[in-house]
Predicted model as a PDB file, atoms N, CA, C, CB and O in Angstrom, pLDDT in the B-factor column:
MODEL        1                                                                  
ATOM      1  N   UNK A   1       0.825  -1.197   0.000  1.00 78.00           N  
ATOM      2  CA  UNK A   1       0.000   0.000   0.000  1.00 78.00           C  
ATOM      3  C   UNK A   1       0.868   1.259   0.000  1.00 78.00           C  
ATOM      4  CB  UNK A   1      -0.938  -0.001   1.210  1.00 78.00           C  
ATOM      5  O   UNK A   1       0.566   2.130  -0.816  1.00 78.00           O  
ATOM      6  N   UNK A   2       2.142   1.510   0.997  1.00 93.00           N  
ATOM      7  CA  UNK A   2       2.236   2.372   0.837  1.00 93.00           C  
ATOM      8  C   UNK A   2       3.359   2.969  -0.507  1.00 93.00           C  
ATOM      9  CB  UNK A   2       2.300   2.570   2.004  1.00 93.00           C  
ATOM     10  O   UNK A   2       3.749   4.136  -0.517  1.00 93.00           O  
ATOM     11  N   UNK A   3       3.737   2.025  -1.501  1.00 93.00           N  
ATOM     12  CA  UNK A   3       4.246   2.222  -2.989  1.00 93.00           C  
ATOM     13  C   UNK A   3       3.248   2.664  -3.646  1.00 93.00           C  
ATOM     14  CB  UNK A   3       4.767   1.034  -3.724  1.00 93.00           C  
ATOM     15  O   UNK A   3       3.568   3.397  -4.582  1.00 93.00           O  
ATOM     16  N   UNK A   4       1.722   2.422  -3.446  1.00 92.00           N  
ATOM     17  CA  UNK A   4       0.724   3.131  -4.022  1.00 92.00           C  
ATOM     18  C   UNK A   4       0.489   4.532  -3.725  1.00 92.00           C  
ATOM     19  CB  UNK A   4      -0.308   2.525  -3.792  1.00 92.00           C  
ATOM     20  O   UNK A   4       0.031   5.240  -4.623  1.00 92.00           O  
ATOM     21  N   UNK A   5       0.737   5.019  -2.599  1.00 94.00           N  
ATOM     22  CA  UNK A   5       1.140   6.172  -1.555  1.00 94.00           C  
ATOM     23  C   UNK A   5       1.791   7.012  -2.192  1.00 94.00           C  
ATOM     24  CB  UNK A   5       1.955   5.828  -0.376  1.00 94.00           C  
ATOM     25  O   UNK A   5       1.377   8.152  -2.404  1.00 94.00           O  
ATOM     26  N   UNK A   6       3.204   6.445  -2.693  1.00 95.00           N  
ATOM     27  CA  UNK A   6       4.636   6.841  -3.073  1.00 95.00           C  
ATOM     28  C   UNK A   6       4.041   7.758  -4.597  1.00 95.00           C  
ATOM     29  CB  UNK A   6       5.920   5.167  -3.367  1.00 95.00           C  
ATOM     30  O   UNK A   6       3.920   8.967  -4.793  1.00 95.00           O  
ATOM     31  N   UNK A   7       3.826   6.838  -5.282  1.00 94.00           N  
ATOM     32  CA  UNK A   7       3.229   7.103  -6.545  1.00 94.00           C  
ATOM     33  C   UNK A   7       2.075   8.085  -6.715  1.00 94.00           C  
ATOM     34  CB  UNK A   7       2.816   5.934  -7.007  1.00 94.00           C  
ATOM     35  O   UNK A   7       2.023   8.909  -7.628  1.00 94.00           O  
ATOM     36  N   UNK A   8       1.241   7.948  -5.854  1.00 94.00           N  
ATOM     37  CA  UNK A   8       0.372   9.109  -5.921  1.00 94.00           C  
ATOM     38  C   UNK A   8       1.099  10.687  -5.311  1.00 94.00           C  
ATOM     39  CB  UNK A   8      -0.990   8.635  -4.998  1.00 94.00           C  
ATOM     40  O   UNK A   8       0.950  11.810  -5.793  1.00 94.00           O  
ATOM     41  N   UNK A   9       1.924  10.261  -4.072  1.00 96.00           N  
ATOM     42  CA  UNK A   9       2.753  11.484  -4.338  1.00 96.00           C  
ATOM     43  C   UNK A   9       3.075  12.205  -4.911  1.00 96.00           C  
ATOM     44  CB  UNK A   9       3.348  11.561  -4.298  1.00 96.00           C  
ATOM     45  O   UNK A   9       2.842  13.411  -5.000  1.00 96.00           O  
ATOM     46  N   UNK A  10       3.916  11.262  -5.585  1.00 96.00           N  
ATOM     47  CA  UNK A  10       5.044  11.870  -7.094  1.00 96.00           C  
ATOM     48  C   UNK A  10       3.914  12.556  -7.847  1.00 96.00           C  
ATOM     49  CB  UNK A  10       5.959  10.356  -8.395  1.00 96.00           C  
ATOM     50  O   UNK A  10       4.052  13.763  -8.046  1.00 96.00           O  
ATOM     51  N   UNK A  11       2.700  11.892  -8.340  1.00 95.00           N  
ATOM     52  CA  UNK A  11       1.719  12.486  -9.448  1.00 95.00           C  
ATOM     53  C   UNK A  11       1.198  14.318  -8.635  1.00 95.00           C  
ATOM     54  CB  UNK A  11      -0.021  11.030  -9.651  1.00 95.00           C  
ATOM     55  O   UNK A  11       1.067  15.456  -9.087  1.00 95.00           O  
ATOM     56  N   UNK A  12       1.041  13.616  -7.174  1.00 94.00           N  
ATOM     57  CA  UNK A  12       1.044  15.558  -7.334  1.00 94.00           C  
ATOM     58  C   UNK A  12       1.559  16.183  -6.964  1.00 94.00           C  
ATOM     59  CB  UNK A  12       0.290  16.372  -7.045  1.00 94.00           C  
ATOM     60  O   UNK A  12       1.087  17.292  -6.715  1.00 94.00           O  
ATOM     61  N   UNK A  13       3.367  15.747  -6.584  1.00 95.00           N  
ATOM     62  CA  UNK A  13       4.357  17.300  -6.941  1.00 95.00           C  
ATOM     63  C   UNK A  13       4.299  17.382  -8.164  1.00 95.00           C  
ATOM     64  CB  UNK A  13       6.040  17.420  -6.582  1.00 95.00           C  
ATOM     65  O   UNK A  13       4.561  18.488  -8.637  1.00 95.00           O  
ATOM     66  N   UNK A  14       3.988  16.414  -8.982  1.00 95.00           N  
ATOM     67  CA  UNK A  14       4.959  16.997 -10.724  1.00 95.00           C  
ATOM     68  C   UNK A  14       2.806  17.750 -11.064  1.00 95.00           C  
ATOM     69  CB  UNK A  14       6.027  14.544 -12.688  1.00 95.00           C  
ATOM     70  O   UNK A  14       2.470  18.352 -12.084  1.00 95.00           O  
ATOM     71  N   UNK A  15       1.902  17.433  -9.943  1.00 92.00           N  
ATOM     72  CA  UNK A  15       0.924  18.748 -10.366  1.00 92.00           C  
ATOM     73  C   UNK A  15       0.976  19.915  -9.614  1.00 92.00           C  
ATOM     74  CB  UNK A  15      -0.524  18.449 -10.310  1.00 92.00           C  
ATOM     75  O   UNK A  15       0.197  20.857  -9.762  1.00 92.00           O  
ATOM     76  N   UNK A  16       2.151  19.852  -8.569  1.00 91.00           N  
ATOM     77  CA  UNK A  16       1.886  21.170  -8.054  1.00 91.00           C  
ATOM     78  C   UNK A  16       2.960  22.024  -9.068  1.00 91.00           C  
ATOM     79  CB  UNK A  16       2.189  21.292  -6.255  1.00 91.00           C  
ATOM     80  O   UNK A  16       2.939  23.080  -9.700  1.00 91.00           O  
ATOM     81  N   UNK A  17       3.816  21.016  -8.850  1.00 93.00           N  
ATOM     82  CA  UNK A  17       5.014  21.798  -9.892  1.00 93.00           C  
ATOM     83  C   UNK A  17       4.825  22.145 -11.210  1.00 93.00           C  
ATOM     84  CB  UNK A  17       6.188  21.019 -10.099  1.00 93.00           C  
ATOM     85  O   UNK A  17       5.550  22.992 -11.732  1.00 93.00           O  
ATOM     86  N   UNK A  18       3.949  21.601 -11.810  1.00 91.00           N  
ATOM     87  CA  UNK A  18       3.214  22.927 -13.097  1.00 91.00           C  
ATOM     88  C   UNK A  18       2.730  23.772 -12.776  1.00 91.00           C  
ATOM     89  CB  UNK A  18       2.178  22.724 -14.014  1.00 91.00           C  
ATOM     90  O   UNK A  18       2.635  24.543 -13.731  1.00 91.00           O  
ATOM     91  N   UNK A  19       2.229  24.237 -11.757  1.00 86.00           N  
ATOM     92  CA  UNK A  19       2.468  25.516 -11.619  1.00 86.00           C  
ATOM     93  C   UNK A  19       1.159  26.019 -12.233  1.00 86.00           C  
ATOM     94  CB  UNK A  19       3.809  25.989 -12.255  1.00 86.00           C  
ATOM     95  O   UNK A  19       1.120  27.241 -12.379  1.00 86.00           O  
ATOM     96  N   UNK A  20       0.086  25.337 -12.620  1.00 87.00           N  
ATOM     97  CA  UNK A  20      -1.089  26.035 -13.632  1.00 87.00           C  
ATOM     98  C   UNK A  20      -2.814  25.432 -12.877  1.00 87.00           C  
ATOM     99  CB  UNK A  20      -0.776  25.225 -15.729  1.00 87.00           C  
ATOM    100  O   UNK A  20      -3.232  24.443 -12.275  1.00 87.00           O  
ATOM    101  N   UNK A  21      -3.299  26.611 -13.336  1.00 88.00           N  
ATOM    102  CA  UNK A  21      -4.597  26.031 -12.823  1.00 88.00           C  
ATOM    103  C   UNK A  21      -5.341  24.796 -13.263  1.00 88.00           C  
ATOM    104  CB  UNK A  21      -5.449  26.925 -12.976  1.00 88.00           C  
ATOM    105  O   UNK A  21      -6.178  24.263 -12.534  1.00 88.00           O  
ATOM    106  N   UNK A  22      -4.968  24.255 -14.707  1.00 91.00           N  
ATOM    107  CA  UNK A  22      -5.689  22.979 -15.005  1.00 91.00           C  
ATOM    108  C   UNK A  22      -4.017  22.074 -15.980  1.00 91.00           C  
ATOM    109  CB  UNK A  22      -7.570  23.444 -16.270  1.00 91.00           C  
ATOM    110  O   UNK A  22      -3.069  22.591 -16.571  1.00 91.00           O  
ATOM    111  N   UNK A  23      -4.306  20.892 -15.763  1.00 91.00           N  
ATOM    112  CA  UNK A  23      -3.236  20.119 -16.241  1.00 91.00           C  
ATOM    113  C   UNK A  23      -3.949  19.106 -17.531  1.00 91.00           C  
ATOM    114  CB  UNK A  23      -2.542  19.225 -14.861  1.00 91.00           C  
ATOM    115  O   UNK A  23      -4.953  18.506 -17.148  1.00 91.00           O  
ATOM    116  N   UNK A  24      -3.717  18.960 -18.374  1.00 93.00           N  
ATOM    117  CA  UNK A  24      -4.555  17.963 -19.688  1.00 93.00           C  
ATOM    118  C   UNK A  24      -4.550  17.051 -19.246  1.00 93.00           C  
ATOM    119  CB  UNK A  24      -4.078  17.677 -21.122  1.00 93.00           C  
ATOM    120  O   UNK A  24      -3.612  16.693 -18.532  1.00 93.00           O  
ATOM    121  N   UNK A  25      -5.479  16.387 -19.462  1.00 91.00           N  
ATOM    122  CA  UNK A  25      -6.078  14.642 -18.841  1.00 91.00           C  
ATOM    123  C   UNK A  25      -5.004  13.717 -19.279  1.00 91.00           C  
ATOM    124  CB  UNK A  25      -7.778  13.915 -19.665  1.00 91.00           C  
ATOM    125  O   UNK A  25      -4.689  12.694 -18.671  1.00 91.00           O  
ATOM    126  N   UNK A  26      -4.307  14.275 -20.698  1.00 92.00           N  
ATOM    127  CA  UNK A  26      -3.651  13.460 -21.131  1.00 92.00           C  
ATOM    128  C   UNK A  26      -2.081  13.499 -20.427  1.00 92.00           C  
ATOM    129  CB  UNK A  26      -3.803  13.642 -22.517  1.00 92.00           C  
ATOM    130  O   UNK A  26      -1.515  12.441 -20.153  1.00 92.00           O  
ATOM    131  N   UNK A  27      -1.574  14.552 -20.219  1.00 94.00           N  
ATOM    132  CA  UNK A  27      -0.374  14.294 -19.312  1.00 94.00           C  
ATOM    133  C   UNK A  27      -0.747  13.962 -17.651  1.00 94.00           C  
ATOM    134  CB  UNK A  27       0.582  15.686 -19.406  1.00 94.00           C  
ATOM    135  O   UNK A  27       0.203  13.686 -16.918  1.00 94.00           O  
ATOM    136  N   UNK A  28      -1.520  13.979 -17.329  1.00 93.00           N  
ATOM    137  CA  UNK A  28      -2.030  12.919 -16.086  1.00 93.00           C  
ATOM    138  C   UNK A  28      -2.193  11.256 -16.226  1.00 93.00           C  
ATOM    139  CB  UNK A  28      -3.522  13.375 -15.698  1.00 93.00           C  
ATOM    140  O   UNK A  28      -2.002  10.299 -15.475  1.00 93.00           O  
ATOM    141  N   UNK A  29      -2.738  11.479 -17.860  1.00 92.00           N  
ATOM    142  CA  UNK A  29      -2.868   9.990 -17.802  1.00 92.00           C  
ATOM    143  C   UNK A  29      -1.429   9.407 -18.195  1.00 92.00           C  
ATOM    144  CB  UNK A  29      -4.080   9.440 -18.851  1.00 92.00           C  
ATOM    145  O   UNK A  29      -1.293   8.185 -18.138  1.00 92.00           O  
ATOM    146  N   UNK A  30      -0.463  10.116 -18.547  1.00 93.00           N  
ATOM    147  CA  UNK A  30       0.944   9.543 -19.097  1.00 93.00           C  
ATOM    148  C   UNK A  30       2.014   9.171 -18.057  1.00 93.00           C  
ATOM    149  CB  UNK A  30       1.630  10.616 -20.024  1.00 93.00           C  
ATOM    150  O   UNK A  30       2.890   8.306 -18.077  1.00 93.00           O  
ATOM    151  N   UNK A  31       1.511  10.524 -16.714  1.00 95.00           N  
ATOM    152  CA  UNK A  31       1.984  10.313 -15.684  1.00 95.00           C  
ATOM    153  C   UNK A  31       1.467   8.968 -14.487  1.00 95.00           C  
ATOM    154  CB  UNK A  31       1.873  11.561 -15.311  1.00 95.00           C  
ATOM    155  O   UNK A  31       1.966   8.430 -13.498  1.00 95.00           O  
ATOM    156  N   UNK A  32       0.579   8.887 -15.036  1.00 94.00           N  
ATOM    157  CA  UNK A  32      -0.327   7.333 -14.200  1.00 94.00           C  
ATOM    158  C   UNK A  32       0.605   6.321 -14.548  1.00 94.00           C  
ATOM    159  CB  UNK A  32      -2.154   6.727 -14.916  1.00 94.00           C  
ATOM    160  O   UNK A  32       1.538   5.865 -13.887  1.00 94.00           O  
ATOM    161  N   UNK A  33       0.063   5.942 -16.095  1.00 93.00           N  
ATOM    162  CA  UNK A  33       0.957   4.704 -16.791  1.00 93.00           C  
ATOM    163  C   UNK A  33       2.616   4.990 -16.409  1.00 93.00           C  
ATOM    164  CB  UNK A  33       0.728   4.718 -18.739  1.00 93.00           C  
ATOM    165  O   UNK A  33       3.312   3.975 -16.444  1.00 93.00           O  
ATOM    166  N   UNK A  34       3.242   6.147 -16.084  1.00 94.00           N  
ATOM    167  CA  UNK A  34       4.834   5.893 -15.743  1.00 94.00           C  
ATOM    168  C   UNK A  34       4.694   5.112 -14.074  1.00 94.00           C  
ATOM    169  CB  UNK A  34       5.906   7.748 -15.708  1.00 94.00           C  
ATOM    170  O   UNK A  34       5.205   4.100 -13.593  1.00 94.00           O  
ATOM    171  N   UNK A  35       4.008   5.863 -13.683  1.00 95.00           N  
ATOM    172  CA  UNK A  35       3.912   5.132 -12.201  1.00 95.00           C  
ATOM    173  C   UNK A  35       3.161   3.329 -11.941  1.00 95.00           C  
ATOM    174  CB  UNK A  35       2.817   6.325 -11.280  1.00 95.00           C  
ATOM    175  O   UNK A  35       3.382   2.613 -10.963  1.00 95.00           O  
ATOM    176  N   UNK A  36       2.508   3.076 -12.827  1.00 94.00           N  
ATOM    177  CA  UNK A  36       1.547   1.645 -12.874  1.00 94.00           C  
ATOM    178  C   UNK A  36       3.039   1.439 -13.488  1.00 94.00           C  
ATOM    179  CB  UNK A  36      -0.312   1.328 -13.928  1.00 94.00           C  
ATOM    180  O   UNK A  36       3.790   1.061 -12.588  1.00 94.00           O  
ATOM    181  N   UNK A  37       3.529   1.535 -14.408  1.00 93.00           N  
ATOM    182  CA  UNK A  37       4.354   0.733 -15.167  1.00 93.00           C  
ATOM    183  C   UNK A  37       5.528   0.315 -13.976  1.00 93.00           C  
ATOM    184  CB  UNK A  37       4.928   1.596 -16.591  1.00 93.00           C  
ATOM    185  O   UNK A  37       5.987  -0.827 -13.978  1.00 93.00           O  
ATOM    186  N   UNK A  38       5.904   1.162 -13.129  1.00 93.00           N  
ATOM    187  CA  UNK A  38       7.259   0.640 -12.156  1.00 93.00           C  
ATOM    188  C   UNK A  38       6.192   0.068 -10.912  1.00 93.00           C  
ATOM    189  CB  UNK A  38       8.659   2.239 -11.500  1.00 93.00           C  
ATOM    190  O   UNK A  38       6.864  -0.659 -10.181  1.00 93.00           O  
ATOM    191  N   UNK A  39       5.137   0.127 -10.552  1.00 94.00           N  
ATOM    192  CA  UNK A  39       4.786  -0.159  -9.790  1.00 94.00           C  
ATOM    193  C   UNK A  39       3.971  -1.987  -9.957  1.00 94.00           C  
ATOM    194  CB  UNK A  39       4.187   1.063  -9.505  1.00 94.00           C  
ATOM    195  O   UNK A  39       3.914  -2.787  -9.023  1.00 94.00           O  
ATOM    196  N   UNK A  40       3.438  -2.243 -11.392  1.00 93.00           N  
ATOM    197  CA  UNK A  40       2.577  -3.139 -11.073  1.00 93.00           C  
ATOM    198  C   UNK A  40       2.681  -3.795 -12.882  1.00 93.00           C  
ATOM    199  CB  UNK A  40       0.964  -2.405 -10.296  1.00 93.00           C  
ATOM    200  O   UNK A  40       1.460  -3.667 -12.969  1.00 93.00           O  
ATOM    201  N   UNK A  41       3.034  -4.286 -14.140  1.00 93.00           N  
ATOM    202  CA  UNK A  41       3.464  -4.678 -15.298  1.00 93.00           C  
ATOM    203  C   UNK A  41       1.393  -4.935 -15.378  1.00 93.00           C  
ATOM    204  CB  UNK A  41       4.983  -6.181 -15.376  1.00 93.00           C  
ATOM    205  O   UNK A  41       0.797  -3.941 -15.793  1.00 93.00           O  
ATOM    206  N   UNK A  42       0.944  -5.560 -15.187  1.00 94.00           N  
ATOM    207  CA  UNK A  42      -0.392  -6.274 -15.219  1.00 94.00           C  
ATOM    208  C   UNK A  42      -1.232  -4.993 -15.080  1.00 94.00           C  
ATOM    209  CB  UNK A  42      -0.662  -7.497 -13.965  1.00 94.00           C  
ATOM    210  O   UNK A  42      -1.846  -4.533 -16.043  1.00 94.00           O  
ATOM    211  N   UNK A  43      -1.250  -4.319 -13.626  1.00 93.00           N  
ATOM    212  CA  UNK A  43      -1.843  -3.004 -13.519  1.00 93.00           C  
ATOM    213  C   UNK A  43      -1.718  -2.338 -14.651  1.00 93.00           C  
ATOM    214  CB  UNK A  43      -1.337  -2.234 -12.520  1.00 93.00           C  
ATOM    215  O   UNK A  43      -2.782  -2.077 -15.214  1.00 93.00           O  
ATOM    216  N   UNK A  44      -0.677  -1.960 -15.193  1.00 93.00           N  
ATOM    217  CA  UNK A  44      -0.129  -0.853 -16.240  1.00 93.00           C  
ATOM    218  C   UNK A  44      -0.805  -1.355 -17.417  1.00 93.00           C  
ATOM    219  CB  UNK A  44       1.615  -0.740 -16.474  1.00 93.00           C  
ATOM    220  O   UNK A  44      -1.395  -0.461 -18.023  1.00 93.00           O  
ATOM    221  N   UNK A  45      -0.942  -2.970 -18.136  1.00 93.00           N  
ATOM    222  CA  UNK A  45      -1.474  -3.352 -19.125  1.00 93.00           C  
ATOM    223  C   UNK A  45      -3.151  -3.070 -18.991  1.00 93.00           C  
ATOM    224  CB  UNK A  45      -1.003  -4.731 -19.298  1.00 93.00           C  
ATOM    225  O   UNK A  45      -3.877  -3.057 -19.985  1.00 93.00           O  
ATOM    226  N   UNK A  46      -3.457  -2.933 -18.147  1.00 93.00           N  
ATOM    227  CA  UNK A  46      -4.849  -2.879 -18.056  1.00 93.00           C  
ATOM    228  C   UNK A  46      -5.931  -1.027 -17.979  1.00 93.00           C  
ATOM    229  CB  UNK A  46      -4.960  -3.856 -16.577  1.00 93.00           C  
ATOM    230  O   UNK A  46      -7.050  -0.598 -18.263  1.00 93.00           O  
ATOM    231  N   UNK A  47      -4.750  -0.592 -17.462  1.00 93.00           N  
ATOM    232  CA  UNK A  47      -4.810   0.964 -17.032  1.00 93.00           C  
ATOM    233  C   UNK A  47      -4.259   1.112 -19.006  1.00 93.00           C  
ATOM    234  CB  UNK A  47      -3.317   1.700 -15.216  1.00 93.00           C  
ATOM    235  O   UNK A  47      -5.189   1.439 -19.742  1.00 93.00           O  
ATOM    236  N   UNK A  48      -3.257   0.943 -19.510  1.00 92.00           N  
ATOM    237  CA  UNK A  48      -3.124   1.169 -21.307  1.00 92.00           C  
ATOM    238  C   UNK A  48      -4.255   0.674 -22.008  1.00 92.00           C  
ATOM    239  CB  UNK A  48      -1.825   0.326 -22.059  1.00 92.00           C  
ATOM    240  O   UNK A  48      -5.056   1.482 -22.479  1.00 92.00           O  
ATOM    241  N   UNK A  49      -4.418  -0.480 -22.132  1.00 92.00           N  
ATOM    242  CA  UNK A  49      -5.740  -1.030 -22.654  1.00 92.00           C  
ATOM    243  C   UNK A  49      -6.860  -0.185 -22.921  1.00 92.00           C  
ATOM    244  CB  UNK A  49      -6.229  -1.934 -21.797  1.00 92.00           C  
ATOM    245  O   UNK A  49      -7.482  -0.056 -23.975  1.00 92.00           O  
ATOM    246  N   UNK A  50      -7.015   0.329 -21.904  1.00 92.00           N  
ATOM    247  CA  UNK A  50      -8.568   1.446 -21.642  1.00 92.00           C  
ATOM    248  C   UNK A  50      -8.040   3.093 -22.008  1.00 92.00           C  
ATOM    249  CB  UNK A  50      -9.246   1.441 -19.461  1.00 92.00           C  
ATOM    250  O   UNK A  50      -8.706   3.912 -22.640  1.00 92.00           O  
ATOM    251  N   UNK A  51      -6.790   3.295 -21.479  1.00 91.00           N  
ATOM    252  CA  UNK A  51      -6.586   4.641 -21.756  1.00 91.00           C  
ATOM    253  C   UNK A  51      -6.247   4.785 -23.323  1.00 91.00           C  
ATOM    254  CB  UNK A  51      -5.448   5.197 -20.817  1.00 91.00           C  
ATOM    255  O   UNK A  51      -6.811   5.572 -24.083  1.00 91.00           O  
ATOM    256  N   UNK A  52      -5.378   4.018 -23.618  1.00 91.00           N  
ATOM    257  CA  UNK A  52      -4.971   3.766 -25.360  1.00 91.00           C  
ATOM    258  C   UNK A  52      -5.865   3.546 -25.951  1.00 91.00           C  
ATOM    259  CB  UNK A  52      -4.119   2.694 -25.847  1.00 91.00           C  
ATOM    260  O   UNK A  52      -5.665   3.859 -27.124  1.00 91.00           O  
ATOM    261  N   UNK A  53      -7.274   2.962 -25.714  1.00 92.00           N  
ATOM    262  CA  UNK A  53      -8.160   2.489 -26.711  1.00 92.00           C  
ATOM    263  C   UNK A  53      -7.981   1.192 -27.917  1.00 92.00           C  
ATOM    264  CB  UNK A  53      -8.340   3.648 -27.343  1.00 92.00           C  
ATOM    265  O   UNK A  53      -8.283   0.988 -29.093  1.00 92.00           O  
ATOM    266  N   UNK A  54      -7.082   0.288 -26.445  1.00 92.00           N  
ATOM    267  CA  UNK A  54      -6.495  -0.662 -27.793  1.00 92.00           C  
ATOM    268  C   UNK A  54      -7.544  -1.296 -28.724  1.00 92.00           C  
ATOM    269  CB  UNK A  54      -5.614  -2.001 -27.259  1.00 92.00           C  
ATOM    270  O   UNK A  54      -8.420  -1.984 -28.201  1.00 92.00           O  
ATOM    271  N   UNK A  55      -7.529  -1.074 -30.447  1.00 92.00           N  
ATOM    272  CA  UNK A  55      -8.598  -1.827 -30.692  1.00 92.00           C  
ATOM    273  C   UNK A  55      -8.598  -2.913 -31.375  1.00 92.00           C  
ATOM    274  CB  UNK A  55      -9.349  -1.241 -31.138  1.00 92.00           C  
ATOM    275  O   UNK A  55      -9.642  -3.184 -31.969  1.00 92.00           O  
ATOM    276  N   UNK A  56      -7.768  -3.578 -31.455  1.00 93.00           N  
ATOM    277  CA  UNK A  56      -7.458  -4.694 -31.577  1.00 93.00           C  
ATOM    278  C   UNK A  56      -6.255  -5.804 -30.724  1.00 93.00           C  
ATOM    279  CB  UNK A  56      -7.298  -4.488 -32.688  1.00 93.00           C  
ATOM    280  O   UNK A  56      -5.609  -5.205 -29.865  1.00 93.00           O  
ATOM    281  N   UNK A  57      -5.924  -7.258 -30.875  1.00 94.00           N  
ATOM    282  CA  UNK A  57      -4.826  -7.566 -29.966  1.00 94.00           C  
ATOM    283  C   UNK A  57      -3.708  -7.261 -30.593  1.00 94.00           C  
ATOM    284  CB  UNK A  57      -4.757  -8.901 -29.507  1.00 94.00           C  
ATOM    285  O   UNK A  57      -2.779  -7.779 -29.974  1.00 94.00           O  
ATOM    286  N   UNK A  58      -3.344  -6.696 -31.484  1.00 94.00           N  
ATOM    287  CA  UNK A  58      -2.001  -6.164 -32.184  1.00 94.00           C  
ATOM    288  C   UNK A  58      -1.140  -5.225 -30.894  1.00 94.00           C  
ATOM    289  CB  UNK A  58      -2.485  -5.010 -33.747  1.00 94.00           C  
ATOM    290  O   UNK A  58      -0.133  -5.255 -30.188  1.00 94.00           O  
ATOM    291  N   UNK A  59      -2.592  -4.259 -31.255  1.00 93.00           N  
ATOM    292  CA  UNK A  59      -2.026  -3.114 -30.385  1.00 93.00           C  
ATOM    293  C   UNK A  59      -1.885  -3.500 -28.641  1.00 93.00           C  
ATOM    294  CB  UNK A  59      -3.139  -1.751 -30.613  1.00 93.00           C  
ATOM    295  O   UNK A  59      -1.067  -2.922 -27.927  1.00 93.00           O  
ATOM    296  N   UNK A  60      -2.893  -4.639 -28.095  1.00 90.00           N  
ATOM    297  CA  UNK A  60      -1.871  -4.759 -26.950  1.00 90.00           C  
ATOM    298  C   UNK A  60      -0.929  -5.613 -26.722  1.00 90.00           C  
ATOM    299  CB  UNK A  60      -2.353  -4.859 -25.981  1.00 90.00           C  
ATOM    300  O   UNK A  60      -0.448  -5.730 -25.595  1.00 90.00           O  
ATOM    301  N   UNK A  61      -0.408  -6.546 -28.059  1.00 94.00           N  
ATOM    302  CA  UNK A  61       0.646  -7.365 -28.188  1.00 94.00           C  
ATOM    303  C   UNK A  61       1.732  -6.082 -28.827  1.00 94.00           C  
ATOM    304  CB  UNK A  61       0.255  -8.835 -29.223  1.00 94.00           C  
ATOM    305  O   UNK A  61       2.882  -6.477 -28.640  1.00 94.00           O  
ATOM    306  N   UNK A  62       1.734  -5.422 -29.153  1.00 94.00           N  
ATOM    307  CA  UNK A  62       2.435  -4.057 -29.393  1.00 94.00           C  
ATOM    308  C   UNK A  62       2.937  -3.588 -27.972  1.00 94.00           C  
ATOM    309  CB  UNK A  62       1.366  -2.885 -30.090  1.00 94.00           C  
ATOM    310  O   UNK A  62       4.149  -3.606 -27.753  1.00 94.00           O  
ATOM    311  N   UNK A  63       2.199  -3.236 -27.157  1.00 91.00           N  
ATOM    312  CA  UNK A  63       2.252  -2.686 -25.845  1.00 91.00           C  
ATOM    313  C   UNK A  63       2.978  -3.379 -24.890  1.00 91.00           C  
ATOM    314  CB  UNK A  63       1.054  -2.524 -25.362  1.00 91.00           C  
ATOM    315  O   UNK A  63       3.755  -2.827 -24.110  1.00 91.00           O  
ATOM    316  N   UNK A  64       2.718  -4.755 -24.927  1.00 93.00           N  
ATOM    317  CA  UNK A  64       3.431  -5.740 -24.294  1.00 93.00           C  
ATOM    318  C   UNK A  64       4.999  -5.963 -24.803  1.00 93.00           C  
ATOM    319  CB  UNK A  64       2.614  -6.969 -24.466  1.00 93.00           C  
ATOM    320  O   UNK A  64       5.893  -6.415 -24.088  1.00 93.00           O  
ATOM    321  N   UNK A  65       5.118  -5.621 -25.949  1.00 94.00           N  
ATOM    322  CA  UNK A  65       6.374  -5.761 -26.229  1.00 94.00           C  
ATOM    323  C   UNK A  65       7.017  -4.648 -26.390  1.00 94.00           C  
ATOM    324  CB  UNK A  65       6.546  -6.454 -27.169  1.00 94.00           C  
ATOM    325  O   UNK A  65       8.183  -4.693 -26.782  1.00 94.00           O  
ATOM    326  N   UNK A  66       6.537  -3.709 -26.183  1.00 90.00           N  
ATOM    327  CA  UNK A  66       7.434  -2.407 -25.456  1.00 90.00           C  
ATOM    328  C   UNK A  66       7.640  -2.272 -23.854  1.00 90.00           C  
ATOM    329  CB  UNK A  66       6.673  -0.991 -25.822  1.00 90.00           C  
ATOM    330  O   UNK A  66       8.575  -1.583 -23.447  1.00 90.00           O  
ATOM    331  N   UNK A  67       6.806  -2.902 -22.977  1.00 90.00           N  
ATOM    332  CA  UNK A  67       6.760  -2.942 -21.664  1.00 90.00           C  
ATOM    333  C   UNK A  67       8.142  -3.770 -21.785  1.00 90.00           C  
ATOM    334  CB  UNK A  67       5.351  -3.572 -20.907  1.00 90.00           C  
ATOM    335  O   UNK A  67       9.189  -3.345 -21.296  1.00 90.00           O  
ATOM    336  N   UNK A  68       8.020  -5.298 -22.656  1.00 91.00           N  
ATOM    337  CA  UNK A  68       9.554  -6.567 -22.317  1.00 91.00           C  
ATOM    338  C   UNK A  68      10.402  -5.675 -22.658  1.00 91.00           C  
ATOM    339  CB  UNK A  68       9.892  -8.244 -23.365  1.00 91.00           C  
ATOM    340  O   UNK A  68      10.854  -5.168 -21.631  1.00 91.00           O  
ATOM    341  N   UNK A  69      10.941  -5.131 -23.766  1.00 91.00           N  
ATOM    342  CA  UNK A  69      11.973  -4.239 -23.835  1.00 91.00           C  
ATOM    343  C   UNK A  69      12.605  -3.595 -22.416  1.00 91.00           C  
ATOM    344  CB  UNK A  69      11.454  -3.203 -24.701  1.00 91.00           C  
ATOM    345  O   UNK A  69      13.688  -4.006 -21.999  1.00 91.00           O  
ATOM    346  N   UNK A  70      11.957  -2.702 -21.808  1.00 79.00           N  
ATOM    347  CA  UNK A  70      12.356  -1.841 -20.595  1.00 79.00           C  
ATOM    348  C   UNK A  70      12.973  -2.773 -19.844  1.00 79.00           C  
ATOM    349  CB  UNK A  70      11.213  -1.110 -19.784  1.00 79.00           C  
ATOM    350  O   UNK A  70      13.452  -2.468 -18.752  1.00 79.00           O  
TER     351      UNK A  70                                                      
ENDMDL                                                                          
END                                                                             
């Protein structure tokens, strides 16, 4: 639990540290998947899936093989 803690941290210094009244959904959601991705490989595939709109299994056999790379 508390690596889930850790991670939600991090997501809001890097929102206090913009510095702006609204942040795009989409660099929140980029900042999620960096944190699911060190935190949880399965979490992160499932949190991409839905945020990416995978629409076919290409694209999450695509995804998966950029996650093995790292």
């Amino acid at each position: 639990m508390s690596e889930i803690e850790t991670a939600i941290q991090k997501i809001q210094r890097k929102l206090m540290a913009q510095n702006e009244q609204e942040v795009a959904s989409s660099v929140l959601g980029e900042w999620m998947m960096e944190e699911l991705r060190a935190l949880d490989e399965v979490a992160y595939m499932r949190f991409a899936s839905v945020y990416r709109q995978f629409q076919d299994i290409e694209a999450f056999k695509s995804e998966i093989d950029k996650l093995m790379k790292k």
